[in-house]
Every structure is written in structure tokens, then in C-alpha cells.
C-alpha positions in Angstrom: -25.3 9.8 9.1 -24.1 11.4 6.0 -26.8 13.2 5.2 -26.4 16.3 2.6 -22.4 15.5 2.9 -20.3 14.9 -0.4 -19.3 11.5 1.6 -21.2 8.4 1.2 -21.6 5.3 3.5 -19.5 2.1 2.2 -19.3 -1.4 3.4 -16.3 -3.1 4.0 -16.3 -7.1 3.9 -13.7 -9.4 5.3 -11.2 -11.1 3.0 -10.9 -14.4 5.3 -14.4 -15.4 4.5 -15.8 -14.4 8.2 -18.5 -11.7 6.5 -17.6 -9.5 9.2 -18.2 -5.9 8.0 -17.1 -2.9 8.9 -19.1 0.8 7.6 -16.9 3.7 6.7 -17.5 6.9 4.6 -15.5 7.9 2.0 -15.1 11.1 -0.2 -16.2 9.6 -3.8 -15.2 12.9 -5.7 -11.7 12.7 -4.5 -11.2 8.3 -4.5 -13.8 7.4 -6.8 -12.1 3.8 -7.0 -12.7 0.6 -4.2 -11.0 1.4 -0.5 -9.0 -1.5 0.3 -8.4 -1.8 4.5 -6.0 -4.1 6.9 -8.2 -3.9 9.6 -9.1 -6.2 13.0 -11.5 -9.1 12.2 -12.7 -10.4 15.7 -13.9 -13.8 14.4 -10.7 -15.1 13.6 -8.7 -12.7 16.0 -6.4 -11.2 13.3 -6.0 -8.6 11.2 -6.9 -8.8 7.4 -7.9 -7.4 4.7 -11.6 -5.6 4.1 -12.2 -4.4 1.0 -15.3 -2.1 -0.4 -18.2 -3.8 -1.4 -21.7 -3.0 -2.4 
């Protein structure tokens, strides 16, 4: 997906435990530090936090 792109494929892990993950690209020249996300977690029904992971 990214292929020869300066963006690389990260993970983004619930906060609420769930391990539901979400995969994103981001633009490590420009945000080299950890994306931090409210998004939808459809385990508990609720919107969160998801941070970067590894």
C-alpha cells in the first residue's frame, strides 16, 4: 500500500483494553513522534482513544 511513498503503515491500538486496531499511514519526516486518535471502537460501542503502536 505504501510502497516507494515517504508514508509508512502504523498501527493504532485501543486504549479501553478491546485490542481493536485500526492501520493508518503517516508522514514520519513531518510527525516523527506517536499519532494519538479519538476514534470509534466497535467492541465497546464508543469512542476512545488509539494510540500508535508498534
Amino acid at each position: 500500500m505504501a510502497g516507494n511513498s515517504k508514508r509508512d503503515i502504523v498501527t493504532l491500538e485501543s486504549t479501553a483494553g478491546t485490542g481493536y486496531r485500526y492501520s493508518v499511514t503517516k508522514n514520519k519526516r513531518l510527525h516523527p513522534d506517536k499519532l494519538e486518535y479519538k476514534k470509534y471502537d466497535p467492541v465497546i460501542r464508543k469512542h476512545v482513544l488509539f494510540r500508535e503502536t508498534k
